[in-house]
C-alpha positions, -999 to 999 in steps of 0.1 A, spaced: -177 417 291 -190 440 272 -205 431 240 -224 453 211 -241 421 197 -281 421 193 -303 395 214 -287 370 231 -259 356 209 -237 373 233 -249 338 259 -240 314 232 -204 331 232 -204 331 274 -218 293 274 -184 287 255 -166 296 282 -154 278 311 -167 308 337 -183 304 373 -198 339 373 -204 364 345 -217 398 340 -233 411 310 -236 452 301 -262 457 280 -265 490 266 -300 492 245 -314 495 275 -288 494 304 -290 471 320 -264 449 341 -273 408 342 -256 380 363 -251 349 352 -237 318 370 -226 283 369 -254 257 381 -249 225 369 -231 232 339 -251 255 326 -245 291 330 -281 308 346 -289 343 349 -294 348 384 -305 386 384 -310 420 365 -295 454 376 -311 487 362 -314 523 371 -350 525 374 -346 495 400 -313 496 416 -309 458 420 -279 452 441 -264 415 424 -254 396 447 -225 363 434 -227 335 453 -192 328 444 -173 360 453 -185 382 479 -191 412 459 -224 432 449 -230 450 416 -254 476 411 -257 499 378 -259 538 391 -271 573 369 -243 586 351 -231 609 324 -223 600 296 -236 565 304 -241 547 338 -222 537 360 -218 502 379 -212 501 417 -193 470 429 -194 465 468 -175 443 490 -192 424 518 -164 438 537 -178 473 537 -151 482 504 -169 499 474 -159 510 439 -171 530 413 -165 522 375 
């Protein structure tokens, strides 16, 4: 999800919705943020930026992201525990 909106109205929107795991791109600054289910309430469970290349790790599928340097903007990295990676 990617959302222009300002602060963190963009959670109230997410709470709404009946989701296990999300991930949030902010863009003022980048920044990639994890959020998931833990007893009803949807947490953020880690922050992902360039400066500290954070791999998030979900508990509930077995895949990593990680936001990477890129132009125009940056890029996320998701990784498989499986050894599989993708850039998008």
């Amino acid at each position: 999800m990617m959302s222009p909106r300002a602060g963190n109205e963009h959670q109230q929107i997410v709470a709404e919705l009946t989701a296990i795991l999300v991930e949030v791109i902010d863009r003022k600054p980048w920044m990639l943020r994890l959020f998931q289910l833990t007893d009803g309430k949807l947490l953020e469970t880690g922050r992902s930026t360039i400066e500290n290349g954070t791999v998030l790790e979900s508990q509930v599928v077995t895949l990593g992201f990680r936001l990477l340097p890129g132009q125009p903007r940056p890029q996320i990295e998701v990784t498989h525990t499986g050894g599989q990676r993708w850039i998008i």
